[in-house]
C-alpha positions as MATLAB code, in Angstrom:
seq = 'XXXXXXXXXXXXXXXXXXXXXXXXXXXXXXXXXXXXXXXXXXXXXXXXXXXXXXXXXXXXXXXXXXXXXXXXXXXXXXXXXXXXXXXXXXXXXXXXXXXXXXXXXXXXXXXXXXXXXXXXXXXXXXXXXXXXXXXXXXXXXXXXXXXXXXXXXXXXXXXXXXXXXXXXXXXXXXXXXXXXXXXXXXXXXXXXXXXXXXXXXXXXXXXXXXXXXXXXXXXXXXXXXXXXXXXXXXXXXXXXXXXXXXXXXXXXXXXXXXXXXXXXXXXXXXXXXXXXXXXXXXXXXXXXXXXXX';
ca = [
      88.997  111.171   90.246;
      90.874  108.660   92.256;
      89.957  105.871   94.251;
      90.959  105.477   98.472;
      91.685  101.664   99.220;
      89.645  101.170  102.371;
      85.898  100.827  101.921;
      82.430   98.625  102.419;
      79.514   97.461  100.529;
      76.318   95.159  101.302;
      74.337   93.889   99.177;
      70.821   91.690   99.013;
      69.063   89.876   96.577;
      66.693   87.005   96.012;
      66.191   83.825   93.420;
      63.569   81.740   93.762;
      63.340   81.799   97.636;
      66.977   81.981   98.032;
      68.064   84.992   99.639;
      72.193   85.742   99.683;
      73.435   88.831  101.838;
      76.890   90.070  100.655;
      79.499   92.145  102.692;
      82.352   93.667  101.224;
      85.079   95.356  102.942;
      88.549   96.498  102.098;
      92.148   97.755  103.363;
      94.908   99.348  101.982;
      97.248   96.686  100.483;
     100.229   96.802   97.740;
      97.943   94.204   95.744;
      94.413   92.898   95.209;
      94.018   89.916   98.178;
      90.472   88.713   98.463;
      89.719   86.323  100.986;
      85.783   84.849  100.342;
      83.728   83.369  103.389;
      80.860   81.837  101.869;
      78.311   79.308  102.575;
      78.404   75.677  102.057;
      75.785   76.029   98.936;
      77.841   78.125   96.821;
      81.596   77.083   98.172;
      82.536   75.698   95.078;
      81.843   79.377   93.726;
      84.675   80.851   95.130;
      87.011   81.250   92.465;
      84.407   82.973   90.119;
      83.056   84.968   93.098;
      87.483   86.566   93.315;
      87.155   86.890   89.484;
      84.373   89.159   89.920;
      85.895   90.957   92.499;
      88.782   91.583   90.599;
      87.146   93.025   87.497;
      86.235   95.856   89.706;
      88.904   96.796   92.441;
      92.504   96.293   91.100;
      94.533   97.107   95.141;
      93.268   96.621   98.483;
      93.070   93.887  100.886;
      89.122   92.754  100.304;
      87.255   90.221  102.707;
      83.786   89.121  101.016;
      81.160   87.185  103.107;
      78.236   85.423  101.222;
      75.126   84.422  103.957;
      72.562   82.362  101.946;
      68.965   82.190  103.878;
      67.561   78.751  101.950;
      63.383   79.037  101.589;
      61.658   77.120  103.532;
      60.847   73.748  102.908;
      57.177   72.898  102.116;
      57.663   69.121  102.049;
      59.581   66.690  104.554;
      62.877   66.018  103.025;
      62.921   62.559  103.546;
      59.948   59.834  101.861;
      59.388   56.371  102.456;
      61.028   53.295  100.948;
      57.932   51.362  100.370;
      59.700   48.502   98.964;
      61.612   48.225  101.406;
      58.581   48.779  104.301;
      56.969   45.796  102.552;
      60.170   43.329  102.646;
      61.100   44.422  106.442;
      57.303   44.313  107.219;
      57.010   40.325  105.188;
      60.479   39.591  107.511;
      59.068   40.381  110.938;
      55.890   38.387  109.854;
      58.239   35.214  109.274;
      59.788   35.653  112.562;
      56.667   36.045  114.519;
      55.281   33.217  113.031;
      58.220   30.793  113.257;
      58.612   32.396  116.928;
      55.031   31.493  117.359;
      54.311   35.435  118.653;
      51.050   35.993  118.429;
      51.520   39.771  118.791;
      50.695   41.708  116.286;
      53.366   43.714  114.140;
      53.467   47.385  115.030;
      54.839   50.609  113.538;
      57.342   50.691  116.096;
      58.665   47.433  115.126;
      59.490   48.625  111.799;
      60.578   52.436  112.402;
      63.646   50.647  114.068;
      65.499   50.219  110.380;
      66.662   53.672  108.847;
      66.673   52.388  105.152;
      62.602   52.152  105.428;
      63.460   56.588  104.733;
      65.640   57.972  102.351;
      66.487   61.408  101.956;
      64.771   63.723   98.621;
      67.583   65.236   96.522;
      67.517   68.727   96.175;
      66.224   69.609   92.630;
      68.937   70.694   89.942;
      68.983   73.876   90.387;
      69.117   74.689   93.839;
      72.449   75.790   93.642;
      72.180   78.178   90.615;
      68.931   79.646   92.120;
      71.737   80.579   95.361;
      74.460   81.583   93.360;
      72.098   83.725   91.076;
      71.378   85.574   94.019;
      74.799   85.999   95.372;
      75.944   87.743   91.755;
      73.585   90.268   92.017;
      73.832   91.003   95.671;
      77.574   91.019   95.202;
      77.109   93.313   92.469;
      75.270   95.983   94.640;
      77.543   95.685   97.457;
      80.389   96.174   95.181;
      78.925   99.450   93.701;
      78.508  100.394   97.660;
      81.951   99.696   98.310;
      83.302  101.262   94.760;
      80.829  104.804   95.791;
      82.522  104.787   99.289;
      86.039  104.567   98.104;
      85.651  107.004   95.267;
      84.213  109.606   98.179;
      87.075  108.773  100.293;
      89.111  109.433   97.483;
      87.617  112.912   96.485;
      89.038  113.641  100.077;
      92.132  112.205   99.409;
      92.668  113.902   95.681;
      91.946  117.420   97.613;
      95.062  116.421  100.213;
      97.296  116.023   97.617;
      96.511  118.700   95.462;
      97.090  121.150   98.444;
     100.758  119.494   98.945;
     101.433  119.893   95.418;
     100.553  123.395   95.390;
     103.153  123.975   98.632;
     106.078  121.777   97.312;
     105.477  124.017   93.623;
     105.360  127.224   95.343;
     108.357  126.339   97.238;
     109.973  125.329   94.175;
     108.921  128.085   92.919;
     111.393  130.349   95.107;
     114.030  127.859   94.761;
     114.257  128.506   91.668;
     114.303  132.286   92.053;
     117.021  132.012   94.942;
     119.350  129.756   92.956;
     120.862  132.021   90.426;
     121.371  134.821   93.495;
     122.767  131.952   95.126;
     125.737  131.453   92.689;
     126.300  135.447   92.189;
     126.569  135.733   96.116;
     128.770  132.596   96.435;
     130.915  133.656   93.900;
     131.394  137.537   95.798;
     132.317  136.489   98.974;
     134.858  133.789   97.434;
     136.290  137.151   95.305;
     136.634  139.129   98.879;
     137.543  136.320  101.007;
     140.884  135.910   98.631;
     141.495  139.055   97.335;
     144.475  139.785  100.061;
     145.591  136.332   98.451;
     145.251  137.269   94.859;
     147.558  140.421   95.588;
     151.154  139.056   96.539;
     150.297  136.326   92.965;
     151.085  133.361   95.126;
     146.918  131.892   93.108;
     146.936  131.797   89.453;
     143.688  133.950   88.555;
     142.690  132.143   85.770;
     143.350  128.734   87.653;
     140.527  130.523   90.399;
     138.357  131.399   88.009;
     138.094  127.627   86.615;
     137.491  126.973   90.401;
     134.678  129.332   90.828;
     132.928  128.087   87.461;
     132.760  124.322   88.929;
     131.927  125.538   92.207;
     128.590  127.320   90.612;
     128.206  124.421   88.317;
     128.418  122.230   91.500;
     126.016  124.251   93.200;
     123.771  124.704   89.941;
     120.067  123.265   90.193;
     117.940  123.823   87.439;
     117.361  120.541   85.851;
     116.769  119.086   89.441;
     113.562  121.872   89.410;
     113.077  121.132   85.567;
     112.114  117.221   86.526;
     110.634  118.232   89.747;
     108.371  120.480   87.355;
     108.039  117.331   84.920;
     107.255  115.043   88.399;
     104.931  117.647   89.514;
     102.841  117.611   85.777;
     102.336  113.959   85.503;
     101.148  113.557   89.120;
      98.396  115.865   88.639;
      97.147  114.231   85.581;
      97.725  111.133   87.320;
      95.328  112.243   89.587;
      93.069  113.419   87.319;
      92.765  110.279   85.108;
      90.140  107.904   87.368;
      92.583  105.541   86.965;
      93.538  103.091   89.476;
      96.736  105.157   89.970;
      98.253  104.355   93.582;
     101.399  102.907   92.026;
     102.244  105.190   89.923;
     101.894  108.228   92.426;
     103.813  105.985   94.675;
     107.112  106.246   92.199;
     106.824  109.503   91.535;
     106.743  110.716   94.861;
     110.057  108.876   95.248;
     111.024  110.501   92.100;
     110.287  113.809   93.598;
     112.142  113.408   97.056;
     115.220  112.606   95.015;
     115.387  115.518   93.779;
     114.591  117.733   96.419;
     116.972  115.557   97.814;
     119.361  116.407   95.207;
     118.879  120.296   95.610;
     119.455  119.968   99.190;
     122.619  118.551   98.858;
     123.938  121.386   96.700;
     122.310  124.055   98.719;
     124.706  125.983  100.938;
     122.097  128.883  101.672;
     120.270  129.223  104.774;
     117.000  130.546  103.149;
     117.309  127.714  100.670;
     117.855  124.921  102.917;
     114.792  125.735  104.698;
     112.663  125.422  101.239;
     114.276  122.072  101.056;
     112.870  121.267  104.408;
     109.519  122.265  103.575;
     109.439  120.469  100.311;
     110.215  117.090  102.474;
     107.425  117.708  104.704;
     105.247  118.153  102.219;
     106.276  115.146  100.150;
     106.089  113.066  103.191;
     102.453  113.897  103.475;
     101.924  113.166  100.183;
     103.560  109.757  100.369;
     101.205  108.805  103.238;
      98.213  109.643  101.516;
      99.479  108.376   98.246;
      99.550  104.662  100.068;
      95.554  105.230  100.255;
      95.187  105.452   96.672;
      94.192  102.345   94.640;
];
């Protein structure tokens, strides 16, 4: 079974009244690029949150965002500086007396200094209860994402399996044509010169030296004995569950040199056509190969 590139995943999960939503979504790309959008509780988490990533998908472009809902807050999150309520408080009663005020002191008159709150720290583990909750969501949106691609892929393994089984059966006739190929070539080049041959202006055996380079020339079995070799390993390739894409990727090159190759020494009609059909059918498979992981 192999694996498309392009996917998505979302995930949810809760610690302690933290709740983190994760989505996961990827592209086809020659490498693994993750780029993490995360909120400000766990942004120091980025790096481990890529390492994760990584242990599961090894290609594709991959964008990851992380929403953290925080619970509620039963208490303010400020308290009162009651030390320094009493000194401010002790202050504005040594100013109203030395003013001679005989007004009394009011809260007003002391909510107008900001020290008299200070904020409550967070407790300790605010942070792990958030990022406890953002492994396992990621977790489940990453099995989403890892389902969707492997379905995509299913599609993808059938596409290529179906171009394999064209170029072979081309191949296939190649291989049957070639030999008749040589026989032919080698008839007409005995009628074409055979007025020639009579007056003894050609050495025979120098033309038959000729002839045998010409069908060595135009000889193409061990371009169709690798093709056959190419052909092998890409469907156990495809067969592994492997993460794969790069591998098909080379030998689909491999494979349109040598069809390539055979084209070039083809000089038959019915032949070149084959050729042309073998192209097609490895360009298909080299666009769906760059949707493999």
């Amino acid at each position: 079974m192999i694996a498309s590139m392009t996917g998505f995943g979302r995930g949810e999960a809760s610690s302690h009244g933290y709740v983190a939503t994760v989505e996961i979504r990827s592209v086809n790309s020659r490498y693994c690029e993750i780029s993490p959008r995360t909120s400000k509780s766990i942004s120091d988490k980025e790096g481990e949150l890529t390492r994760i990533i990584k242990e599961t998908f090894s290609r594709g472009r991959i964008s990851v965002s992380v929403q953290i809902d925080e619970p509620v807050a039963e208490k303010a999150p400020f308290r009162v500086n009651k030390v320094a309520v009493r000194n401010y408080v002790a202050l504005l009663e040594e100013v109203r007396a030395a003013a001679g005020i005989e007004e009394a002191i009011r809260l007003e008159h002391v909510l107008r200094y900001s020290d008299i709150m200070e904020s409550v720290e967070p407790p300790m583990d605010t942070e792990n209860y958030a990022w406890n909750a953002t492994v396992e969501a990621l977790a489940i949106a990453c099995k989403g994402m890892r389902d969707m691609r492997f379905q995509e892929g299913d599609a993808l393994r059938k596409e290529l399996v179906d171009r394999l089984d064209g170029t072979e059966s081309k191949l296939r006739e190649v291989e049957r044509l070639a030999p008749l190929r040589v026989v032919s070539t080698k008839e007409r080049l005995n009628q074409r010169l055979s007025e020639v041959l009579e007056d003894g202006r050609i050495d025979p055996d120098r033309l038959e030296f000729e002839m045998a380079m010409l069908a060595d020339k135009l000889d193409v079995r061990e371009e169709c004995v690798r093709m056959d070799s190419h052909l092998v390993l890409f469907r156990e390739a495809i067969a592994s569950g492997e993460a794969v894409g790069r591998k098909l990727n080379f030998l689909a090159q491999e494979m349109n040199r040598e069809v390539n190759t055979i084209g070039s020494k083809s000089n038959d009609a019915e032949m070149s056509h084959l050729v042309v059909g073998m192209k097609e059918e490895l360009e298909k498979i080299r666009e769906q190969v760059e949707n493999v992981e």
